[in-house]
C-alpha positions as CSV (number, residue, x, y, z in Angstrom):
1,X,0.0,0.0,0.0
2,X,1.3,2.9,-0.8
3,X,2.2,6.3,1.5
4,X,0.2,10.1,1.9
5,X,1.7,13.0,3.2
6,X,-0.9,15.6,3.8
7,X,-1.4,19.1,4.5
8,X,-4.1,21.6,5.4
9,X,-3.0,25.4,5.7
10,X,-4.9,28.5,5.1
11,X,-4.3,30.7,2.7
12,X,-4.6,34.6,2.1
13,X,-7.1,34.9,-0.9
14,X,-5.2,37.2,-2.9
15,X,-2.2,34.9,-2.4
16,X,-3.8,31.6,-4.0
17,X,-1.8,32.7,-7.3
18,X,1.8,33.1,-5.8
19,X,1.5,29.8,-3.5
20,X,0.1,27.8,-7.1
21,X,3.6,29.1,-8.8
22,X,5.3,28.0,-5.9
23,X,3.6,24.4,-5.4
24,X,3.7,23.9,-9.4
25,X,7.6,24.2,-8.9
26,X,7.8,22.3,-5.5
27,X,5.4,19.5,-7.3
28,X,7.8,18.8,-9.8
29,X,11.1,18.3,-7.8
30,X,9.1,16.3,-5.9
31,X,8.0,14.1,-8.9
32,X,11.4,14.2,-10.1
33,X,12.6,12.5,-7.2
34,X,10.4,9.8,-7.2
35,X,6.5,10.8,-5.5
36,X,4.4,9.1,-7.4
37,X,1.4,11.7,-7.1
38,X,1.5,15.4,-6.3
39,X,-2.0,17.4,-5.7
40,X,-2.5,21.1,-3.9
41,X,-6.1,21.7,-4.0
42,X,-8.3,24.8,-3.0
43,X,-11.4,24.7,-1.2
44,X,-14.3,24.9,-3.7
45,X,-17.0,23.1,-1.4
46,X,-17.0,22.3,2.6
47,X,-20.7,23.2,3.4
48,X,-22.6,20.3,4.7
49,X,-24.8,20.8,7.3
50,X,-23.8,18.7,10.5
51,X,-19.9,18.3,9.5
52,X,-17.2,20.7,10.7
53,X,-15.6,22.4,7.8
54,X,-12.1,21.9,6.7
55,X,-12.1,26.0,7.3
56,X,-13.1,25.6,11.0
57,X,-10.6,22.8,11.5
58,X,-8.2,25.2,9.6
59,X,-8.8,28.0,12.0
60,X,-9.4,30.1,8.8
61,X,-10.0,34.1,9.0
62,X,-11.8,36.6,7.3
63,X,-9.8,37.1,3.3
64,X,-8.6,33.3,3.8
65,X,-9.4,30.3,1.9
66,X,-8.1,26.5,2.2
67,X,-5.3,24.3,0.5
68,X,-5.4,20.6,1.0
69,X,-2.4,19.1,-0.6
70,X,-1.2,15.2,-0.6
71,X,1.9,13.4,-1.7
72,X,1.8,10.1,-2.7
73,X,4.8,7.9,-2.3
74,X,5.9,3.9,-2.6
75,X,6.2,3.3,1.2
76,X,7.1,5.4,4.1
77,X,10.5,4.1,3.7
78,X,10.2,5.7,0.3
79,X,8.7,8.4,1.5
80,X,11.4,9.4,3.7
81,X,14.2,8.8,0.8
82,X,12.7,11.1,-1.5
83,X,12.2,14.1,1.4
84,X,15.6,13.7,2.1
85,X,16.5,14.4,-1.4
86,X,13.9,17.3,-2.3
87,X,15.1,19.1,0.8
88,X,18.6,19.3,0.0
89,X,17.3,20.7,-3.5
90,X,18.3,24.3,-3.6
91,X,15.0,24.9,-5.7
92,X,13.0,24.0,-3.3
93,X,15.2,26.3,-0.4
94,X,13.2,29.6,0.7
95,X,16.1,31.9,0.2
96,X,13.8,34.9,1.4
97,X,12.5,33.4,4.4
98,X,9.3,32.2,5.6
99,X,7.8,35.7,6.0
100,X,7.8,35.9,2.2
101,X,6.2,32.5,1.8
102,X,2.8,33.3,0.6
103,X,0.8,31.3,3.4
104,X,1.5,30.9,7.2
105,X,3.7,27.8,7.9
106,X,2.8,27.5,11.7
107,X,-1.1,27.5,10.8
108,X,0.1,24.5,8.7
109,X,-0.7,20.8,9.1
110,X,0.9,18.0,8.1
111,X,0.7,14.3,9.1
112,X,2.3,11.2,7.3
113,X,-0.8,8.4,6.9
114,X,-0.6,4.8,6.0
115,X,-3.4,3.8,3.6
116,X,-5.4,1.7,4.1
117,X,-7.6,1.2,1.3
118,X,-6.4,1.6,-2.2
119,X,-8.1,1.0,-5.8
């Protein structure tokens, strides 16, 4: 079965264009080195009455929308040989800092999942 890393982080509206550029870039070292699926996604739908949104879990504030993003790798084994090598990549290296990323990275989550059900 194969290996997900996930992320949920929200994201200033007018910023949705910058952090796209910069997760079509990161999505490609990523594939390069070996992930076989790479998806950042933006919130089009999370209205169902009796669920808690992903923008309440989020913690999302007024101008914000959400990003849900997944990596799909071989194994957490291969998981953790392709991070290694996409990290030491200077393209994916934030040479201004985080303040210039176009999201928060401490409102970020991330987890690593096992699957468990695959088609």
């Amino acid at each position: 079965m194969s290996y997900v890393d996930g992320f949920v982080a929200p994201v200033p509206e007018g910023e949705i264009e910058n952090y796209r550029q910069l997760s079509e870039n990161a999505g490609k070292v990523w594939l390069e080195y070996g992930a076989l699926d790479f998806k950042e996604c933006v919130i089009d739908d999370d209205n169902i009455e009796g669920l808690r949104s992903f923008a309440d879990t989020a913690g999302v504030r007024e101008g914000e929308t959400v990003v849900f993003a997944f990596i799909v790798f071989e194994s957490r084994e291969h998981r953790d040989e392709v991070n290694k090598k996409v990290l030491a990549d200077p393209r994916i290296k934030c040479e201004q800092g985080p303040e210039k990323m176009p999201f928060d990275c401490a409102r970020m989550a991330y987890g690593g999942f096992k699957t468990i059900v695959e088609y």
